[in-house]
N, C-alpha and C positions, 0 to 999 in steps of 0.2 A: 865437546859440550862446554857450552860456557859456564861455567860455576854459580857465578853470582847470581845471573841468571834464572839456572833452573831453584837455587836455592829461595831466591823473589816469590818466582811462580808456584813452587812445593804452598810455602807458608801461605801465601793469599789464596791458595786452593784451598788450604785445610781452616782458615781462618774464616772462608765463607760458607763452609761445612757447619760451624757451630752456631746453634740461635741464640739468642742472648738468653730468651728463656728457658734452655735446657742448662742454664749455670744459674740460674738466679737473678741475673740482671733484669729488671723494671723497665718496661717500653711507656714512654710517657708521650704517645700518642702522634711525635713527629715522625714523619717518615724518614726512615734510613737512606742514605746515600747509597749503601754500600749492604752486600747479602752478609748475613755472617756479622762475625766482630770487626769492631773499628779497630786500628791500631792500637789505641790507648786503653779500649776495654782489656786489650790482651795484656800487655802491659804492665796491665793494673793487676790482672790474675796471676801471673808470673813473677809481682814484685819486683819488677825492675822499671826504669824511667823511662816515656814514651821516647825520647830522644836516642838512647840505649837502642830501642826493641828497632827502632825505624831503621839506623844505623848498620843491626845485622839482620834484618830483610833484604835491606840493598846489598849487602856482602860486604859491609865496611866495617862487622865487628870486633874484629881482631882476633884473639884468641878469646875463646869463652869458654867457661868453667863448665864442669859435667854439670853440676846443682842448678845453672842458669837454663842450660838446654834441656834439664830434667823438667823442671821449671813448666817451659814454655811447652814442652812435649806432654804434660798435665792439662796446664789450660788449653792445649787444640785437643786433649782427646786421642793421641794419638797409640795407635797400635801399636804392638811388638817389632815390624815391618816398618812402620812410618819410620819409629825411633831411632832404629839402624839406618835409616835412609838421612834422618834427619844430621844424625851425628858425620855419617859417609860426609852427607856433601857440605857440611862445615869442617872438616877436617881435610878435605881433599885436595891437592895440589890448584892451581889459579888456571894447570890448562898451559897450549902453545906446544908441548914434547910429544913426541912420539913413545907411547907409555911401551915400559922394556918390558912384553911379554911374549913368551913362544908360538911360532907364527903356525904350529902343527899341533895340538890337543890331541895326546892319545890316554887310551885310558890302558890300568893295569893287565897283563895276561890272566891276572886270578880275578880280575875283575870280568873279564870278559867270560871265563869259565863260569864263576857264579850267573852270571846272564843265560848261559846254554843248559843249565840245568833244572830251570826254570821252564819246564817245559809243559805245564798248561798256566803260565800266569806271563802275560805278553808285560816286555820290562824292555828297557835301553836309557842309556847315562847320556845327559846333553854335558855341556860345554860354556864357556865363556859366546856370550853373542844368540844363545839355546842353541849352540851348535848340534847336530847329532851325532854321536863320537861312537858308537855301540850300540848292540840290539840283539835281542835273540830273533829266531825265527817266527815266532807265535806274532812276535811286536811287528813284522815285516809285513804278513796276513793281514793284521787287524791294522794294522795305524798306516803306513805306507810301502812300498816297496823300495826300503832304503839302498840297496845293493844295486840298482838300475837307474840311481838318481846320479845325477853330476854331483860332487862335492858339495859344490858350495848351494845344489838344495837342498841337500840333508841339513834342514836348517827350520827349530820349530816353528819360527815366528813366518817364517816367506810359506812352509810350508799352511799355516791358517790364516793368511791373508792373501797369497796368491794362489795356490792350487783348490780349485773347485771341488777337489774330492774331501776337502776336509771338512768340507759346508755340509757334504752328506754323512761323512761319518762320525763327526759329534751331534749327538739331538739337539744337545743347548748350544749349537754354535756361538752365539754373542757371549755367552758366560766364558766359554773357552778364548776368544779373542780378548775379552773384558783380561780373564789372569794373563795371558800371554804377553800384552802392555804392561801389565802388573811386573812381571818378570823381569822382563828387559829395561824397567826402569829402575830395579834395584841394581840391575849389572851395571846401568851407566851410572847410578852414585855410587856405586864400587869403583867403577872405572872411566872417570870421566874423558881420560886422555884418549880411551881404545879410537883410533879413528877408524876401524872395521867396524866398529859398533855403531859409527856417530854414518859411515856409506851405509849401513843397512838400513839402519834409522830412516834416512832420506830416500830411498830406495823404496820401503813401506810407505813411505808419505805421499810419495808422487804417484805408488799404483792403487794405491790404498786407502777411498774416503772415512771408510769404517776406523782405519787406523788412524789420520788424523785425529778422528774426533775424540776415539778414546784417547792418545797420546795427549791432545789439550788438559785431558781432567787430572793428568799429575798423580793415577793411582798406582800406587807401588801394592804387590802383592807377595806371598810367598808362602803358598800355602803346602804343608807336608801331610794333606788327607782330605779325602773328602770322598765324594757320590761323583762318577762320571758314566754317564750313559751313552753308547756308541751304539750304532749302526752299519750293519757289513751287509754285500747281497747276497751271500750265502746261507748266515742264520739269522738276518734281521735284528730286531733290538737287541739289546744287551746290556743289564744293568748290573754295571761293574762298580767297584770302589777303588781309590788308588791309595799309595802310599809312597811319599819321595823320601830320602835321604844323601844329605851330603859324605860326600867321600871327603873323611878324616883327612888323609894326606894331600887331598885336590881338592878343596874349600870350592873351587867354580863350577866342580863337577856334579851332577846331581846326578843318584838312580831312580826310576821315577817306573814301580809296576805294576801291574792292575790284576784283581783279581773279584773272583765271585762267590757266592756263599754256596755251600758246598752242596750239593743235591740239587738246586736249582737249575730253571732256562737255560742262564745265561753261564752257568758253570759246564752244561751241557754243550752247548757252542761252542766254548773255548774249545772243549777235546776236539770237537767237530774241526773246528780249524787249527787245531794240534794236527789233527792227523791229517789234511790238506797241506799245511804246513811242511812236514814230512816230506808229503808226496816229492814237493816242488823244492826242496832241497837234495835231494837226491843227485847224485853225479848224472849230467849229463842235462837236467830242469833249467840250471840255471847259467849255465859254462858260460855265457860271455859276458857274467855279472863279475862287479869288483870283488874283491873280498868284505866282509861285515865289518870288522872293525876298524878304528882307528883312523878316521876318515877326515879328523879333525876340519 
């Protein structure tokens, strides 16, 4: 990924996001060039010189103080997520190496024990790339049949943008595609150099109009909760909530499980496909599947 670059296209994304009149700026009746802030309105809000701000748009600002980019990350408005994103790819190497990271992601054996004991709340830990690294059996049911996939598509992003089956099993499919771009572009201002990350990127682009278009709009996500409602053909809807967390010692790794409120449908469901679950893990269900984890 080139740096400079995506760092241009971040900022003129988030600078056409803000209207002059949600800060207070005066529209004196000429028409804008341009959606959003002009360079110099921003500029002007962050206390720095237009020559300054154009400078590290294009990626020629040299080193810049945390107060400058606080600054700037004020006047766009920018989230908790942009920020990190913001600072990432101002801070980030120019790009050209083969960034030195391990070519196999596995996750802990007590990590993966916590995953199997979870046994009505369907959970699995992605990876650098939303690799899928882990999963218990409830998560294999309800989200895919990871143990029967080749490696490399245990993979969340190919999995909601090439597999058909994901389009039925999320209800809000586009909200799920919408964070999944979100995701992947916080990994690559983490990881500009990953060229695993930069072939799947293009890989997504070429089979993928949806993912072009969200990949244009520059939105970084990374959300640790929310409302996700699925659909299976066994108990049909099911209105679940998630909750992610990073693993302390593997900062790339996330656990990410879902669950229902207790007495409800879709709490009922899960046992329902707890106990299907079960069934088809059983010696002899699944014998010519890989093993579950560590699949990096």
């Amino acid at each position: 990924m080139d740096r400079r670059s995506e760092l241009r296209e971040f900022l003129r994304s988030r600078r056409a996001r803000v209207r002059p009149q949600d800060i207070g700026l005066k529209e004196y009746g000429a028409r804008r060039r341009v959606p959003g802030l002009r360079r110099e309105e921003l500029a002007q809000l962050a206390g720095v010189s237009v020559d300054y701000y154009v400078r590290l748009e294009q990626g020629r600002g040299g080193n810049v103080s945390a107060e400058v980019l606080d600054a700037i990350a004020r006047a766009l408005r920018l989230d908790r997520t942009e920020r990190q994103h913001l600072y990432a790819l101002m801070h980030s190497g120019s790009g050209g190496r083969n960034e030195d990271a391990p070519s196999e992601e596995r996750v802990r054996p007590g990590l993966q024990r916590v995953l199997d004991t979870l046994e009505n709340a369907p959970a699995y830990v992605v990876g650098r790339r939303l690799q899928i690294l882990a999963w218990n059996d409830l998560a294999r049911i309800l989200i895919a049949d990871f143990p029967r996939l080749p490696v490399e598509r245990r993979n969340l992003a190919r999995l909601t943008f090439l597999d058909e089956t994901a389009r039925r099993r999320y209800v809000d499919w586009e909200r799920k595609a919408d964070d999944t771009v979100g995701f992947l572009r916080v990994d690559a201002g983490r990881h500009p150099d990953d060229e695993e990350l930069m072939e799947l990127i293009d890989e997504l682009a070429e089979n993928s109009e949806e993912f072009r278009t969200l990949w244009a709009d520059h939105t970084v996500r990374d959300e640790n909760y929310g409302h996700k409602p699925l659909h299976h053909p066994l108990t049909g809807p099911l209105d679940l909530s998630f909750e992610t967390f990073r693993i302390p010692d593997a900062p790339d790794q996330a656990l990410t499980l879902y669950t229902a409120e207790p007495g409800s449908a879709a709490d009922r469901s899960l046992r329902l496909l707890a106990s299907e679950a079960e069934v088809t893990a059983r010696p002899g269900s699944t014998a010519d599947a890989p093993p579950r984890g560590g699949g990096g």
